[in-house]
C-alpha positions as CSV (number, residue, x, y, z in Angstrom):
1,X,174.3,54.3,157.4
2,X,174.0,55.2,161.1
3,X,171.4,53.7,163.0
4,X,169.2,56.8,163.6
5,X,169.4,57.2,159.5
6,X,168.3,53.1,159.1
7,X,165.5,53.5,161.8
8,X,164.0,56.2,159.9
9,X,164.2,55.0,156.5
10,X,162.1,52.0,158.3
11,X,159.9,54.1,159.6
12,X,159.2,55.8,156.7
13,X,159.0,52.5,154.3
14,X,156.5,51.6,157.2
15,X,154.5,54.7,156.7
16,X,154.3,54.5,153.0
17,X,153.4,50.6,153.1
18,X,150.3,51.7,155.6
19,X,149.7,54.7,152.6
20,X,149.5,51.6,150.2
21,X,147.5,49.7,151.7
22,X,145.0,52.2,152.9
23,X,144.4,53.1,149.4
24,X,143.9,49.6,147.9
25,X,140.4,48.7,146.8
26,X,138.9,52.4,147.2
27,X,136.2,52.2,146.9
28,X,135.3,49.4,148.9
29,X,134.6,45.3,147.3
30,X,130.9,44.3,147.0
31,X,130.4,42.2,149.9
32,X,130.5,39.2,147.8
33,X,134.4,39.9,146.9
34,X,137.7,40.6,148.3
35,X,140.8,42.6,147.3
36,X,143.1,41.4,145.7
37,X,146.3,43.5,147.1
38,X,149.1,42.7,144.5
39,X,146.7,43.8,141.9
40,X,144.2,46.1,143.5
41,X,141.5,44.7,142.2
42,X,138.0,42.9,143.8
43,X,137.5,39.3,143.3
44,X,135.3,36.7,144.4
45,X,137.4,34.3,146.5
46,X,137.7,30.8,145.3
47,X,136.9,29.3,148.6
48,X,135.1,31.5,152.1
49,X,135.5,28.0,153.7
50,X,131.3,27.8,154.0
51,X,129.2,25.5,155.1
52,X,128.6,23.5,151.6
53,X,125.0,21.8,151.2
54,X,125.0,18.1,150.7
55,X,125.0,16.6,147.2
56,X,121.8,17.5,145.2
57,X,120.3,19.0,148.4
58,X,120.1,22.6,147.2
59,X,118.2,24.1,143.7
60,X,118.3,27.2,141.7
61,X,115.8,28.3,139.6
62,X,116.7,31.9,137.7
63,X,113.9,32.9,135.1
64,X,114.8,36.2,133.1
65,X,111.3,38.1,131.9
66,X,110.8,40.2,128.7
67,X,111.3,43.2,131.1
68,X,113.1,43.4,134.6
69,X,110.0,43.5,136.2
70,X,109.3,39.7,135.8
71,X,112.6,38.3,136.7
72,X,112.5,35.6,139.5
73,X,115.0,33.9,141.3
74,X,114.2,31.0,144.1
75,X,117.2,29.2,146.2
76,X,116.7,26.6,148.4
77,X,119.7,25.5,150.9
78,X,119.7,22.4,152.8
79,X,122.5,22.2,155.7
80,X,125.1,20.0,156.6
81,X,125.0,20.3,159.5
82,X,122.9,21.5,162.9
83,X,121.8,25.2,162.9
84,X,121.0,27.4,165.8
85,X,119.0,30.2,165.9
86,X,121.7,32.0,166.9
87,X,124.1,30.6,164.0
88,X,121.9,32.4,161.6
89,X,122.6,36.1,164.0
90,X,120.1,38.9,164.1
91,X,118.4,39.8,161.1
92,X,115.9,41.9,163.3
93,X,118.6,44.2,164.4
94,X,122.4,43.6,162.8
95,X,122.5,40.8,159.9
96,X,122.4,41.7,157.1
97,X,122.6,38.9,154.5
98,X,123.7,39.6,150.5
99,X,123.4,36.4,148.2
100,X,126.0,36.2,146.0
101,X,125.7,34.6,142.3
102,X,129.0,33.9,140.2
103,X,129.9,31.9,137.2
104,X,133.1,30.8,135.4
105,X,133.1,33.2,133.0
106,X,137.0,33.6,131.6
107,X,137.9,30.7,133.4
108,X,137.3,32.3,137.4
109,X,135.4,33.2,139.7
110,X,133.0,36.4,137.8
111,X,130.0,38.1,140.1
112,X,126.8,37.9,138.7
113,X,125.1,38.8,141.3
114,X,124.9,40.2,144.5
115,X,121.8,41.5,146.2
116,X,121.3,42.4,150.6
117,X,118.3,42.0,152.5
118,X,119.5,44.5,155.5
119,X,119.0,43.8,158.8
120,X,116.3,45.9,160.4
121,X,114.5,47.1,157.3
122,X,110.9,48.2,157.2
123,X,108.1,46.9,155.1
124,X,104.5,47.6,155.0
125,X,104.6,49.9,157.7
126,X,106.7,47.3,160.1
127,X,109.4,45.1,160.3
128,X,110.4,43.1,157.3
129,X,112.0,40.5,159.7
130,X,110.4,38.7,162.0
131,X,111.6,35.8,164.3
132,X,110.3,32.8,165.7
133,X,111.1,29.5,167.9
134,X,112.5,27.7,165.1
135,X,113.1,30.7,162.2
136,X,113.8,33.9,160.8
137,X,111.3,35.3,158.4
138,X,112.0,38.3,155.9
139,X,108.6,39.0,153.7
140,X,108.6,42.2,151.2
141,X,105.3,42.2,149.0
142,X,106.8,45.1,147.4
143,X,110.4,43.7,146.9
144,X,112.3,47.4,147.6
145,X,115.3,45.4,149.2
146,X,117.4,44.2,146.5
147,X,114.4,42.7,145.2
148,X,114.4,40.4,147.9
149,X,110.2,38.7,148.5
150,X,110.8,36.5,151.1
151,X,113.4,34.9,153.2
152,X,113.1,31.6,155.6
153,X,115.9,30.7,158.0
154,X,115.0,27.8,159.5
155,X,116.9,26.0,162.2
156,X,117.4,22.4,162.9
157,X,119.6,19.0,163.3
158,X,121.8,18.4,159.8
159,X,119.2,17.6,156.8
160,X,117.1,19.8,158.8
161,X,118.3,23.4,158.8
162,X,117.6,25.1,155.6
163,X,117.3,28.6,153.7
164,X,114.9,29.1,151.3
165,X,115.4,32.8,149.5
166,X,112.8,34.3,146.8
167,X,113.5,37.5,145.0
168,X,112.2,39.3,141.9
169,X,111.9,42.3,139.8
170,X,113.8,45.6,138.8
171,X,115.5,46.1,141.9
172,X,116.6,42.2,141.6
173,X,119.6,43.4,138.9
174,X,119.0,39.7,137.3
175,X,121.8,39.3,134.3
176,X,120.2,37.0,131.8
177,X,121.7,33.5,131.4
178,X,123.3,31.3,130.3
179,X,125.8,31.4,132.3
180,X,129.3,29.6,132.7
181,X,129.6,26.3,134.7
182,X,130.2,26.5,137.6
183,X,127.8,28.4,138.9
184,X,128.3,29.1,142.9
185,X,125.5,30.4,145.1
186,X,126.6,32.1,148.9
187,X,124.7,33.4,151.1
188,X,126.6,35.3,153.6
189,X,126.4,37.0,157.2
190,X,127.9,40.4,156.9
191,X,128.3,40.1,160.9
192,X,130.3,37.5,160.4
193,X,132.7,35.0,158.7
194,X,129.6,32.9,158.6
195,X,128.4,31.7,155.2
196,X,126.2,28.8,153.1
197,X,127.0,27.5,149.7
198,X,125.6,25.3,146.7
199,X,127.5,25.1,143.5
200,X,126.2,23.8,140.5
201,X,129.0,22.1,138.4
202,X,126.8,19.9,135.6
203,X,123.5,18.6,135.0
204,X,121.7,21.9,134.7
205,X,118.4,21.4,133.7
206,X,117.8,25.0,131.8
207,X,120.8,27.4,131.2
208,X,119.3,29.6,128.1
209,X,118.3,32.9,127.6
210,X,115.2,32.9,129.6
211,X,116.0,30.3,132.4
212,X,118.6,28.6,134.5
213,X,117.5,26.0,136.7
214,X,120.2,23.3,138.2
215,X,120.7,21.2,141.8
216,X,123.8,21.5,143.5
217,X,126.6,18.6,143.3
């Protein structure tokens, strides 16, 4: 093979490997996976390398209602380690958040949930977001935003710095439990590799067909 004929056959095996991977995962992953390129499928990773809360410093209560309209689900996150203002971004103009729910269902990683409180959104005739010295607060009355009622980010030393997320109703997309241990709660910046974690491993308190309700390992 001459070298103009090997140079092109690269080029082209270039070309068709850019093809390939252009098409994988279209349409896009839900934010709360990632493609798997051997078998062009989404998955939720095993590990986002997230800031994981200290033992039994995080709860989740989930309760499923008769109808969709009742379903509630309340996180609380305690961090690790100090937060900034600034290490939680802008909600008010460009971070968006989505809180991602998965069990162990078949043995990996399977998404329950995943539901986005956008950044800049408009509630009540103003901003749903509103910021302050020490926080971030998202309030929703209504819920329109991925069900989402009210967010606190709330900055601070480690121990201190905390996230406490409440949403409910239709637009919530609650599956009803139980679910499969491990259950792993993330609450990721779309801005950003940025991310908070709890996982519940044992010792849930509830995890039947109307309630789940655990603290983290």
């Amino acid at each position: 093979m001459t070298i103009h004929k090997a140079l092109a056959l690269s080029a082209l095996i270039a070309l068709t490997l850019v093809r390939q991977a252009a098409a994988q995962c279209a349409p896009a992953c839900d934010p709360c996976e990632v493609c798997n390129t051997v078998s062009n499928t989404c998955e939720v990773p095993q590990t986002l390398g997230c800031a994981v809360t200290p033992t039994h410093k995080s709860s989740i209560v989930i309760k499923k209602g008769l109808v969709a309209s009742n379903d509630v689900l309340v996180w609380k996150w305690l961090s690790p380690a100090p937060i900034t203002l600034a290490g939680f971004g802008d909600p008010l103009l460009t971070t968006n958040y989505t809180l991602c729910v998965s069990d162990d269902t078949g043995g990996a990683p399977h998404l329950l949930l995943s539901s986005t409180a956008p950044a800049a959104s408009h509630c009540h005739g103003g901003s749903c977001w509103a910021a302050f010295n020490s926080h971030y607060r998202y309030v929703d009355r209504g819920a329109q935003n991925g069900g989402w009622v009210k967010i606190v980010l709330t900055t601070g030393a480690a121990n201190r710095a905390k996230i406490f997320a409440k949403a409910e109703g239709v637009n919530l997309g609650l599956p009803a439990p139980p679910y499969t241990l491990p259950v792993t709660i993330r609450f990721l910046r779309q801005d950003s590799p940025t991310c908070f974690e709890a996982t519940y491993t044992t010792g849930a308190k509830y995890d039947d067909v109307a309630r789940f309700k655990a603290h983290s390992d």
